[in-house]
N, C-alpha and C positions, 0 to 999 in steps of 0.2 A: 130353391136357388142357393139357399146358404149350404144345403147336403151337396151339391155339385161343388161349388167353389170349395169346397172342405174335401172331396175325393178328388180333386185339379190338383191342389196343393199335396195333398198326399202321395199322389202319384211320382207329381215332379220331387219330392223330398227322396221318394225312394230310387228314382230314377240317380238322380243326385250322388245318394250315398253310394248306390252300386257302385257308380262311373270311379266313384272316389278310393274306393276299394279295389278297382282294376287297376286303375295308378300307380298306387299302393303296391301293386302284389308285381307290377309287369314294368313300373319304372328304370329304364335300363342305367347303367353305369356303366361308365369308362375309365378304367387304370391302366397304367403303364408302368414297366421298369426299365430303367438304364441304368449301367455302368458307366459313368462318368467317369474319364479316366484320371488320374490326379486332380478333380476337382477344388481348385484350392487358385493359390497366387499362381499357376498356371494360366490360366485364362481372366482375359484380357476384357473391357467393357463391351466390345463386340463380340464375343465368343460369348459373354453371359446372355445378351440381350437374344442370339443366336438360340440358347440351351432353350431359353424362354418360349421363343417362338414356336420352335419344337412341338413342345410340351404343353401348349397352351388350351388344347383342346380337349384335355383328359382330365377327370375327376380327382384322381389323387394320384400321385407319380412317386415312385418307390426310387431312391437313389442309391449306388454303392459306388463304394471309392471316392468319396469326400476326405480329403487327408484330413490326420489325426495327429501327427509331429507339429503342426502349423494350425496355428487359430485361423489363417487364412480358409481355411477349408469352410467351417462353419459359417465364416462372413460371405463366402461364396453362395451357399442356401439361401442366404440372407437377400443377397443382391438379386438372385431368379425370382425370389417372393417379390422383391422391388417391382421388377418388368414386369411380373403377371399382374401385379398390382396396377402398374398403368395402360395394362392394355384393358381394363372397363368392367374386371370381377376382382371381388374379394377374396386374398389367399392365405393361409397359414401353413407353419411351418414346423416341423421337428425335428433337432438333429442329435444324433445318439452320443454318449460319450465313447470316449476311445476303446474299438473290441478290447480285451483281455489276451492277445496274443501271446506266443512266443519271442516275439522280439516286436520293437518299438517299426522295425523297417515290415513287418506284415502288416501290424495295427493300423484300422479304417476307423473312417464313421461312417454311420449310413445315416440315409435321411428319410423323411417323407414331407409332401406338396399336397396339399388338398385344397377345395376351392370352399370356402367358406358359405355359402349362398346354398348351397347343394349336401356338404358333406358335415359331420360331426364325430370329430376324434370323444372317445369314450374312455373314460379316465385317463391315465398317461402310458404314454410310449415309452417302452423298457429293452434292454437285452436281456437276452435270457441265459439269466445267469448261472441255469442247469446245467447250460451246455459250455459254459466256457472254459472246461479243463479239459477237454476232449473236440472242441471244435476249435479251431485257429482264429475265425472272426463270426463269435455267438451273432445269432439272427438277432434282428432288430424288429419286435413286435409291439402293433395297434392295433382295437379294436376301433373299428368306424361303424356310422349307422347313416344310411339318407337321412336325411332332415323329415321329409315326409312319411316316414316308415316307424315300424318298432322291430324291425327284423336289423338286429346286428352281425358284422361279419368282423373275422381276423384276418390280418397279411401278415406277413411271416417275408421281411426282406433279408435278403441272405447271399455274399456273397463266398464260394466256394474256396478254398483253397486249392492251389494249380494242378493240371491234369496230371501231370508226372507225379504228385503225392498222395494219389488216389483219394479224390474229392468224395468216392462212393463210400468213406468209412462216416463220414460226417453227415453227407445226405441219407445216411440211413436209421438215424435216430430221427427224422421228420415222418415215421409213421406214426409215431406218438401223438402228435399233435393234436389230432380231434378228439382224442379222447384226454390228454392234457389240459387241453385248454376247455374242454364238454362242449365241445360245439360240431355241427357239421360244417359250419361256414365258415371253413378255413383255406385256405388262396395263399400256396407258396410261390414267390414269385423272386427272379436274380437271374446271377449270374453262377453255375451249376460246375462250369468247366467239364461237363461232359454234356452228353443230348439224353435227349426222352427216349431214347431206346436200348437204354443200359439196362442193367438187370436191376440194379437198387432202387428203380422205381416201383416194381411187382407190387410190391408189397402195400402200395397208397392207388395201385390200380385197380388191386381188389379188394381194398374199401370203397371202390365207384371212381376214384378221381382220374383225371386226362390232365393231357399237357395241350396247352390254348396252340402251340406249334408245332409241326410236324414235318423234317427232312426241311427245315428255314434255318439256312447258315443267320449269323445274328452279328458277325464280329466281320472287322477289315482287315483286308489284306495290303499290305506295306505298300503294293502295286498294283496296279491290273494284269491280270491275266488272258489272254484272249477274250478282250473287253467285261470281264467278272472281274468286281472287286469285292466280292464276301467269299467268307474263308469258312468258321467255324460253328453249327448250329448249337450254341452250348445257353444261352439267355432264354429263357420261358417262365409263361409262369401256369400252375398244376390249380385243378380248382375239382371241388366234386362234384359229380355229373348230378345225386341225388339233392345235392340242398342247391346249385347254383345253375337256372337257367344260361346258356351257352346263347350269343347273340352274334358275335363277330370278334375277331382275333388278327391278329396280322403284325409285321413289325412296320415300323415308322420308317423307309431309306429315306432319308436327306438327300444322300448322296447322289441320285439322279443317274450323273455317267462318270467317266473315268477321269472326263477336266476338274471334277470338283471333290478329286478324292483325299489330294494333299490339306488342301484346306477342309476337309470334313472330320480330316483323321486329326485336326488339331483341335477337335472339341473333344471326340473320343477314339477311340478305335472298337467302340461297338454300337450298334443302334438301338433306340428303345423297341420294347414289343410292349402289345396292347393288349387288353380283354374285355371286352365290353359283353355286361352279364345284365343278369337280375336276379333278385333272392327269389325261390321258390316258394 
């Protein structure tokens, strides 16, 4: 009787650990990025509470265009942590100090949103200071890990400098990255000012990585067009096919239809895109 109850118990222990290890291995996550336009004394208690609601269903949210001339900017992060906070999960926050631009009127911050309960930032969030004499507004990197995992991953938040300056000199020191940082799990994610089908991506496609979107305009147009209001697919984010299971991807429209475009383009004039993975 006691060899039975000793092989019950054992079975279920292993049962157990298995389950616990497919969790483990297949647990999915959800990020997003936005460009927040002027993120700062720009928006108003409702337009926060707004940003919040958004965003409230993703793991950790990558921000750009938090102004950098105004403290307002960074008390702005502060006030969406507020709202996520009272809508019934615990959230933290990081906001970068001001890129190293050419002039004080490029310079951003970027940020990141993670939910506390789920997610664990891994030592501290930096820019990368390699690139700041050659990039206009250096990327802002984290490393995070699930809570329940040991498989760590990098975001790499980046917003481009404008399409007429040719952004592709700058996105093209990001093939570096996995081998920079020694990791395959690395997830560039922003706003690019051109699409996924420019030639300066090759080079991080054939290290295995994709872009989470594909022909998805991501920004708004002043007006509707024969009832379209997206304009530009330039916001994605690139992840590698070999270390990061592919789950679902998409952007966030707010915007619905064309009665709610005035008031949508007054939080941004782009929308968030999402990636919902899991480490391999």
């Amino acid at each position: 009787m006691k060899n039975i109850l000793f092989l019950c118990l054992l079975a279920f222990s292993i049962i157990g650990n298995t389950q616990t290890k497919i969790n483990k291995q297949f647990s999915p996550l959800k990020i997003a990025t936005w460009n927040i336009q002027n993120l700062g004394r720009t928006k108003d208690p409702e337009e926060i509470l707004s940003i919040a609601k958004i965003i409230k269903g993703y793991d950790i949210i990558a921000i750009q265009e938090v102004t950098a001339k105004d403290p307002k900017g960074a008390q702005a992060v502060a006030k969406i942590s507020d709202e996520l906070n009272r809508m019934g999960d615990s959230w933290l926050y990081s906001v970068s100090n001001p890129t190293k631009s050419p002039s004080s009127n490029i310079s951003e911050r970027y940020a990141y949103l993670w939910r506390k309960s789920k997610i664990q930032l891994i030592g501290k969030t930096y820019l990368d200071s390699e690139l700041d004499t050659v990039i206009h507004r250096e990327p802002f990197i984290a490393e995070f890990k699930l809570k329940n995992d040991t498989n760590s991953f990098y975001l790499v938040n980046f917003h481009a400098k404008t399409h007429n300056h040719s952004p592709e000199t700058e996105i093209d020191y990001f093939k570096h990255y996995p081998k920079r940082l020694k990791s395959e799990h690395v997830i560039i994610m922003g706003d690019f000012n051109l699409n996924e089908k420019h030639s300066v991506w090759n080079s991080l496609y054939q290290q295995g990585y994709k872009s989470s979107l594909s022909n998805t305009p991501t920004t708004l147009k002043r007006n509707c067009v024969n009832t379209t209001y997206f304009n530009h697919s330039i916001d994605n984010i690139y992840y590698n096919t070999k270390a990061i299971k592919y789950l679902n991807s998409g952007r966030v429209d707010f915007v619905k239809n064309c009665n709610n475009l005035e008031k949508a383009r007054q939080l941004s004039d782009h929308i968030p895109v999402f990636l919902e993975f899991s480490i391999k």
